[in-house]
C-alpha positions, 0 to 999 in steps of 0.5 A: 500500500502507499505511503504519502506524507501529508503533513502539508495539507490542512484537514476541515469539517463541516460538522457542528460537534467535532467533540467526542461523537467525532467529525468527519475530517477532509482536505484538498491538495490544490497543487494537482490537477485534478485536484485531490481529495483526502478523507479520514474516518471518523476522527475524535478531536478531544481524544486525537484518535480514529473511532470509526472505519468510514476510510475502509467503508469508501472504498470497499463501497468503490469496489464494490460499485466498480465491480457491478458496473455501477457508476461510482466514484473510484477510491483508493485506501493509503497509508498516511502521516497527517498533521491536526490541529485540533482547539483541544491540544496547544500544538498540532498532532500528528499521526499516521492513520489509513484514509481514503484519497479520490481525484476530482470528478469535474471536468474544466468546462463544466460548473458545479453544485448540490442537487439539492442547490440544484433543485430548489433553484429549478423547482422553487421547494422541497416537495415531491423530489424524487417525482419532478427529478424523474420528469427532468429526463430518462437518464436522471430516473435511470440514475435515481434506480441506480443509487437506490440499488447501490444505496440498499447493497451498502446500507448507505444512511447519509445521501443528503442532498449534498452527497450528489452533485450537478455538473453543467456546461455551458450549453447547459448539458448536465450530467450528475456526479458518480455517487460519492461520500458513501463511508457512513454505510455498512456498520458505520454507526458502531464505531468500533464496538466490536458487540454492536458490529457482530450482532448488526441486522443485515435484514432491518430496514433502518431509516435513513437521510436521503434527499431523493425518495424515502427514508427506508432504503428497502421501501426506495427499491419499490420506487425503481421503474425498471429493474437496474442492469448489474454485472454478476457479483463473482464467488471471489469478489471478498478478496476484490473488496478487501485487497490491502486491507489486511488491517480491518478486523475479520469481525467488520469484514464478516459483517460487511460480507454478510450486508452484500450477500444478503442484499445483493440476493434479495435484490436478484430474488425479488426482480429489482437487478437483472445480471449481465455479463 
């Protein structure tokens, strides 16, 4: 695996509590191009310490998107020295920790922003989302089927309305983002309490803070107008998913495994996905 100092770079969040619950922390390297994002699990600025696997949970979801011809944002895991400053500590902390790294999507001709940014400018409310998106145009409904497959395979709990963005050019084309931020999936919630992850329920439709469709990700599926073309999920795709991740306790990989194979089934069972080669 790669190792990469990055002391040079200055890590932000944007969330409220950054105390003990734990913030999601973020930087950019803006002397590349494309620019390159880094993103750290969830990071505990009293403490200084990692207490999640968010970092591990992107990109096994990138693997996994990858390998069922959905359309995600690729990521990769490294190795790297990271440099904090955090109000609870004089001087800066530095540690090494794994996170993940991901380049940008955006091309130069094109502006950006939310959908959610998007689609208050264009329709003027919050109301009926998912039905006047869908009324845009054929490729954003085979979109929104994709992302409700993709959301239920990971139990992804946080596709708010910044977790997908617009791109435009100048004509006015646009086309929407690979799906992205998709870290808070799987056991995400648990932290590291190794209790809480063995015992997870693959099978319980939790709620969850989506912008399009509804807040439980199985009832989403009966949304989907047609069924979602996927590739096969082969019998080996457990060493794909966890290839340099000999560091991430067998108990979260079993409970990961455990997540797609149910849900991938329920999906080929049920007629949501049909499988291409």
């Amino acid at each position: 695996m790669e190792f990469i100092d990055l002391r040079k770079l200055h890590w932000e969040s944007n969330e409220v509590n950054t105390t003990g619950i734990g913030a999601y922390l973020k930087a950019r390297d803006m002397s590349c191009s494309p620019i390159i994002y880094y993103k750290l699990s969830k990071f505990d600025n009293y403490s200084c310490q990692i207490i999640g696997y968010e970092s591990f949970f992107e990109v096994v979801a990138s693997r996994l998107g990858e390998l069922l011809g959905l359309p995600v944002l690729h990521y990769d895991l490294i190795d790297a020295l990271i440099r904090i400053d955090t109000k609870y500590r004089e001087n800066a902390v530095e540690l090494r920790s794994f996170l993940c790294r991901s380049v940008e999507f955006g091309r130069g001709d094109e502006s950006k922003s939310s959908l959610g940014a998007w689609y208050k400018w264009h329709f003027r409310s919050n109301f009926n989302v998912e039905a006047n998106l869908r009324k845009v145009s054929l490729y954003i409904s085979d979109y929104i089927d994709k992302l409700f497959i993709f959301d239920y395979l990971i139990c992804n709990r946080d596709r708010h309305e910044a977790n997908i963005e617009v791109l435009i050019k100048k004509d006015g084309k646009l086309r929407l983002s690979p799906f992205f931020d998709n870290g808070a999936s799987f056991v995400a919630p648990f932290g590291m309490d190794r209790r809480a992850i063995e015992s997870f329920d693959v099978i319980f439709d939790r709620p969850v803070h989506n912008f399009i469709g509804a807040s439980k990700l199985e009832e989403n599926l009966h949304h989907i107008c047609k069924p979602v073309m996927i590739k096969r999920l082969d019998k080996n795709f457990k060493e794909i998913l966890f290839k340099d991740m000999d560091m991430l306790p067998d108990y979260v990989k079993k409970a990961i495994v455990r997540t797609i194979t149910y849900r991938y089934t329920f999906l080929v069972k049920n007629g949501f996905v049909k499988i291409y080669r």
